[in-house]
RODRENVEX-576470 format. One line per field, with one value per residue (C-alpha): x, y, z; residue number from 1; residue in one letter. Coordinates in steps of 0.05 Angstrom, whole numbers. Layout:
N
xx: (X, ...)
yy: (Y, ...)
zz: (Z, ...)
i: (NUM, ...)
aa: (A, ...)
This chain:
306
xx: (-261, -300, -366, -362, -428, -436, -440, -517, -525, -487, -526, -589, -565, -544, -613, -653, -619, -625, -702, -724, -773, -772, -813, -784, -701, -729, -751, -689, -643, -688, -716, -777, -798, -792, -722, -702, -722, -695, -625, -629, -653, -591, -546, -565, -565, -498, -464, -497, -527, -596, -579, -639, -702, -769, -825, -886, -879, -803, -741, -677, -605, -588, -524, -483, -523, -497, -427, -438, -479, -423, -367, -409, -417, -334, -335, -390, -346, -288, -311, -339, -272, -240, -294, -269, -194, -198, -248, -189, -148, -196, -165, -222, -210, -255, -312, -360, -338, -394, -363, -390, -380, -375, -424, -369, -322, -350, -383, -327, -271, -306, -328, -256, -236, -299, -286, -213, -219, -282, -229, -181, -223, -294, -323, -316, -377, -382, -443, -445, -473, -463, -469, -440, -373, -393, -452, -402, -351, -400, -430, -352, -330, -395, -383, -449, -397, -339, -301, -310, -281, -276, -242, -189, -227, -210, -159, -178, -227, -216, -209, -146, -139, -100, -90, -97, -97, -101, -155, -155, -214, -240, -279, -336, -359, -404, -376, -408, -367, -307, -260, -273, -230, -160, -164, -142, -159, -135, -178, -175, -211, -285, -301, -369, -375, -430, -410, -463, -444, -474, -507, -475, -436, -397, -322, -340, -384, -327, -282, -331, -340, -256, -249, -318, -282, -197, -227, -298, -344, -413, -445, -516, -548, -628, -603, -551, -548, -565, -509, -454, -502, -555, -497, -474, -533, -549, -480, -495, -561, -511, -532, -468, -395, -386, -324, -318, -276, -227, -260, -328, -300, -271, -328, -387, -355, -360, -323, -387, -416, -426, -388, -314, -259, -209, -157, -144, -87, -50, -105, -97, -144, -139, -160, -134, -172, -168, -200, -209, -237, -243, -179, -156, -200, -174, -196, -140, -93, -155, -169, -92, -96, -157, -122, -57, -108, -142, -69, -63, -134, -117, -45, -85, -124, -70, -93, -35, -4, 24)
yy: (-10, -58, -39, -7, 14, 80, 105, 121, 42, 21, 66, 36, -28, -27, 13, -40, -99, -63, -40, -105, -54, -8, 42, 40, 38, 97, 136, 128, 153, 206, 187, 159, 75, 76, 112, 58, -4, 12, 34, -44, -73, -36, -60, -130, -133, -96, -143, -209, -231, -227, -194, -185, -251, -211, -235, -210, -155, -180, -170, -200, -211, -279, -304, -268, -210, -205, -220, -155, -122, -128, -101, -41, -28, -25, 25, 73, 80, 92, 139, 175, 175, 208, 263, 265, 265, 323, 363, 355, 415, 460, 438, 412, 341, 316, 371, 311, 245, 195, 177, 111, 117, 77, 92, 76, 122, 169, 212, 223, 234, 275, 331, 345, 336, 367, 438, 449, 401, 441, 514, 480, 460, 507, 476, 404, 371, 305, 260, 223, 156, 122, 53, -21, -35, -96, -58, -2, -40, -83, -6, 15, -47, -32, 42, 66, 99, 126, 125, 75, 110, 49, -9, -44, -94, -173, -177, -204, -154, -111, -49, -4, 5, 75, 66, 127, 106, 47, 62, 25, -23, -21, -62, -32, -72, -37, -9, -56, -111, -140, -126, -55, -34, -61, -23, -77, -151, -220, -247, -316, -279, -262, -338, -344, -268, -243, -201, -163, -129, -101, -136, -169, -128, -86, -88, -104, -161, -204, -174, -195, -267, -266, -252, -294, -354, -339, -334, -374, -316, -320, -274, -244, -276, -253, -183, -148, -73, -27, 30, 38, 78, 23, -28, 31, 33, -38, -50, 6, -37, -96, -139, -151, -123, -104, -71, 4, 40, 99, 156, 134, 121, 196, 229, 192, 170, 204, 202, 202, 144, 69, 44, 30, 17, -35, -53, -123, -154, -201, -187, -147, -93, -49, -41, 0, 57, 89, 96, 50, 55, 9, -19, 12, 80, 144, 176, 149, 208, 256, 195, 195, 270, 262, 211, 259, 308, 266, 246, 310, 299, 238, 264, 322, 278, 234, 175, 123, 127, 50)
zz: (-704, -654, -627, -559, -528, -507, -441, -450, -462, -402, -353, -387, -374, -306, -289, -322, -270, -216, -222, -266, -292, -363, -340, -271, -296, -352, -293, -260, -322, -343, -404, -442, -436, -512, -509, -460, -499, -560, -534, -502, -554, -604, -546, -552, -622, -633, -582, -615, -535, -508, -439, -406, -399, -412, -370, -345, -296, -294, -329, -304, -334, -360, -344, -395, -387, -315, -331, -380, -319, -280, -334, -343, -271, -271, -332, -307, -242, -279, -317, -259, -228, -299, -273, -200, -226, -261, -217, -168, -211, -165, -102, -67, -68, -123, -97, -70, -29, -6, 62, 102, 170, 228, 286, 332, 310, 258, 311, 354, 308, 256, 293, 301, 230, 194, 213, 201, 131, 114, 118, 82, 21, 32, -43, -18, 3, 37, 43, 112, 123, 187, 170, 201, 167, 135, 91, 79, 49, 10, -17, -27, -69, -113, -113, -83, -29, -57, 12, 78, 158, 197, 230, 182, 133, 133, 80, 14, -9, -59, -24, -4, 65, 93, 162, 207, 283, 329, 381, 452, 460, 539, 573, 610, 679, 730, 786, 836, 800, 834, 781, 776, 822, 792, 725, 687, 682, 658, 614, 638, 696, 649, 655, 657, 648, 612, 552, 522, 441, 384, 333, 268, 211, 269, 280, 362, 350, 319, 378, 429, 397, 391, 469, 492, 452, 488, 560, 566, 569, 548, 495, 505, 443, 466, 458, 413, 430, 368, 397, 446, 479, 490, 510, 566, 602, 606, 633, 687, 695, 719, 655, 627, 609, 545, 497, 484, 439, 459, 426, 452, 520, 511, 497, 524, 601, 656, 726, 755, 717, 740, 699, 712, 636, 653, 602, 583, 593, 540, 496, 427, 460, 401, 327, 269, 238, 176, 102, 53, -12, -84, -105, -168, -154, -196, -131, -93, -88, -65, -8, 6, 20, 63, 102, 115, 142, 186, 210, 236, 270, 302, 337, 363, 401, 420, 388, 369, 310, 307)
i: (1, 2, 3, 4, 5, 6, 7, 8, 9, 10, 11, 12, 13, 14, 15, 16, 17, 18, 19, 20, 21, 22, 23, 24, 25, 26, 27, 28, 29, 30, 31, 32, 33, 34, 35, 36, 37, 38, 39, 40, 41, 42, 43, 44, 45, 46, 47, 48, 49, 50, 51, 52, 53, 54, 55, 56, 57, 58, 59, 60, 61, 62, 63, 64, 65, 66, 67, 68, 69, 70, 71, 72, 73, 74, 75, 76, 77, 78, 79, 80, 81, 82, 83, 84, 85, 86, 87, 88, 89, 90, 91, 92, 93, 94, 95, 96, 97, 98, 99, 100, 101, 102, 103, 104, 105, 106, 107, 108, 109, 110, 111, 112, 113, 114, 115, 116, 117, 118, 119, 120, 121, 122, 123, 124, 125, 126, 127, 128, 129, 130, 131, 132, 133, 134, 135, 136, 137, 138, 139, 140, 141, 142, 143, 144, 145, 146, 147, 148, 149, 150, 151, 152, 153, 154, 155, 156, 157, 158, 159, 160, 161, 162, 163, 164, 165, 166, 167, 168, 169, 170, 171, 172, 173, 174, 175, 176, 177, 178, 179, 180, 181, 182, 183, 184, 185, 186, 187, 188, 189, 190, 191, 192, 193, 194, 195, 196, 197, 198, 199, 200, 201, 202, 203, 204, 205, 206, 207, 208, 209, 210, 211, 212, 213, 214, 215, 216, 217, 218, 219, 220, 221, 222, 223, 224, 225, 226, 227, 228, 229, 230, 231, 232, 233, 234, 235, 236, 237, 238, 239, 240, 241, 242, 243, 244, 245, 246, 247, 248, 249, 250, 251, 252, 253, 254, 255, 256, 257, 258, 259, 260, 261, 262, 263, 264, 265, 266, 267, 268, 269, 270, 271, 272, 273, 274, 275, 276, 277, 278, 279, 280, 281, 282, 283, 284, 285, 286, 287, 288, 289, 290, 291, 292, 293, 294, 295, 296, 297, 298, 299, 300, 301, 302, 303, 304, 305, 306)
aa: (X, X, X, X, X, X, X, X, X, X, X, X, X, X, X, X, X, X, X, X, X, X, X, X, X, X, X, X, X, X, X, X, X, X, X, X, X, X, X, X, X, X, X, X, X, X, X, X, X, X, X, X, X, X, X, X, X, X, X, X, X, X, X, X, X, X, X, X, X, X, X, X, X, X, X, X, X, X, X, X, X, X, X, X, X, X, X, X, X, X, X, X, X, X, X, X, X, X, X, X, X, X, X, X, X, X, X, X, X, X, X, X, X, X, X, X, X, X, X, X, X, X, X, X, X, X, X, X, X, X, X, X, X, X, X, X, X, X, X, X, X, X, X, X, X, X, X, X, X, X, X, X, X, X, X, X, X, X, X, X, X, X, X, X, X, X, X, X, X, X, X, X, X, X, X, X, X, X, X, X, X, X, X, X, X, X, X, X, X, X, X, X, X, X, X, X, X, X, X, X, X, X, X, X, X, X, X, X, X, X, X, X, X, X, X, X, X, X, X, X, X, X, X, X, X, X, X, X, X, X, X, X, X, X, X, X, X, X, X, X, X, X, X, X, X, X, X, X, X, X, X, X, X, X, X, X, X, X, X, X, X, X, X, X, X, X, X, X, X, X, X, X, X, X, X, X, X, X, X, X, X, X, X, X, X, X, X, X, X, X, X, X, X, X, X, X, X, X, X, X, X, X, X, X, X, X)
C-alpha cells in the first residue's frame, strides 16, 4: 500500500505554514517543538520532498510544499465534515456552524430566526461573525467559516449559493431634498448627485459604483461610511444620498426621521439573499435545512421570495 500521511502530519503541516514558526505551529497543535519537527521531518522523508525552506527565525513552504499545503488543507476539512455528517444523527444540525454574517442583514433578520431555530434544535450552537462579504467568502472557501449569510456571491467561486430572499434596495435622500417628495425617482434624475456608501468588500459599495456609473452620480471617495448607521446620519446631515437595504430600512427608519426612501425606477433595486457555503461540503444537507428554516423566517416578514 502507498504512503498516506496521517492526519497528525497534515495538521502539523498546515500549522507550520501558517505560523512559519516550530515552537509557535507546536503551540498551536498542542504538542512538544521536538514532537513537531520530527513528525515534519518523517513527512518529508516519507513523501521524498523537502516542504518547508528552514531559515533563521523563518520557515516557509517551497513551492511543492504549498501545492501539498494546500491538498492537506482540503483533507483536514473533509475530514472535519465526516465529523459534522455524522454528529447530524442527533438532530441538531451538525451541533456547531461558524456563520459569517453580513452587517447589513445579519442583524435584522437573525433576531427573527435565532429564537425559533434555537427551540427547534436547543444542542445547536452557532458562532456569529459579522463580517464584509468579500472576507467571508474568502474565510468560507478556506473553511475558517463553515457557513457565509449574505448577498449572492459573483459567480465563479467555489461556493454553493441557497438563495433565501430578494430584499428591496432604497435610496435614502433628506427630506429637504427635492426628490423626496415623489417616492420614487428616475435615475437619470441623481446626475451630479452625491452618493455617499460603505467602504470596499460590501455588497452596497459595488451597487453604489453600478448606479453612480448608469446615471452620472458622484461617489464620496474622502469618506466611506463604516455602517448603515454612519451613512444615515450623514444623509440626515444633507451630505449625500446613499442606498439602504429593506430589513435595515424596516427596522432602523422612522416616520419621524429626515430622511425620506424613494424607490428607483428601471433600476435592479434589489439583491438576493441567502447562504452559501464550500462547494462540495459534507455539510450541505445540514446548510440546506438551515436554509428551509430561514424560508420560513423570511415569508414571515414578507420579504420576496423571487
Amino acid at each position: 500500500m502507498p504512503f498516506r500521511p496521517t492526519h497528525r502530519q497534515l495538521e502539523y503541516a498546515v500549522a507550520l505554514a501558517e505560523t512559519g514558526h516550530f515552537g509557535a505551529a507546536a503551540r498551536r497543535c498542542h504538542v512538544s517543538q521536538p514532537t513537531l519537527s520530527v513528525q515534519i521531518a518523517q513527512l518529508e522523508a516519507q513523501l521524498g520532498a523537502t516542504l518547508f525552506d528552514r531559515t533563521p527565525g523563518r520557515v516557509q513552504p517551497t513551492a511543492i510544499g504549498g501545492r501539498v499545503i494546500e491538498a492537506a488543507r482540503a483533507v483536514l476539512l473533509t475530514l472535519d465534515d465526516i465529523v459534522a455528517v455524522a454528529a447530524s444523527g442527533a438532530r441538531n444540525l451538525g451541533g456547531l456552524i461558524r456563520l459569517g454574517v453580513a452587517p447589513t442583514f445579519g442583524p435584522y433578520f437573525l433576531p427573527y430566526l435565532l429564537p425559533p431555530l434555537h427551540a427547534r434544535y436547543p444542542a445547536l450552537q452557532i458562532y456569529i461573525k459579522e463580517e464584509r462579504p468579500a472576507v467571508i467568502l474568502r474565510e468560507v472557501v478556506a473553511g475558517a467559516l463553515d457557513c457565509g449569510l449574505g448577498p449572492a456571491p459573483d459567480s465563479g467561486h467555489a461556493v454553493t449559493f441557497r438563495r433565501l430572499c430578494r430584499e428591496t434596495i432604497f435610496l435614502g435622500v433628506p427630506k429637504d431634498h427635492p426628490l423626496a417628495s415623489i417616492g420614487h425617482v428616475d435615475p437619470q434624475a441623481l446626475r451630479g448627485e452625491r452618493l455617499l456608501t460603505l467602504g470596499r468588500g460590501h455588497h452596497l459599495f459595488e451597487r453604489t459604483r453600478e448606479l453612480a456609473a448608469a446615471c452620472g452620480a458622484d461617489i464620496r471617495e474622502d469618506y466611506e461610511g463604516t455602517s448603515l448607521d454612519a451613512l444615515r446620519q450623514m444623509v440626515v446631515m444633507g451630505m449625500g444620498m446613499s442606498l439602504f437595504p429593506e430589513l435595515y430600512a424596516r427596522s432602523e427608519f422612522r416616520m419621524e426621521d429626515d430622511i425620506a426612501l424613494l424607490t428607483l425606477d428601471g433600476w435592479p433595486a434589489s439583491r438576493d439573499m441567502g447562504y452559501f457555503w464550500r462547494a462540495g461540503n459534507g455539510r450541505a444537507a445540514q446548510f440546506e435545512e438551515l436554509a428551509r428554516e430561514s424560508e420560513a423566517t423570511c415569508a414571515g416578514l414578507g420579504l420576496a421570495s423571487r
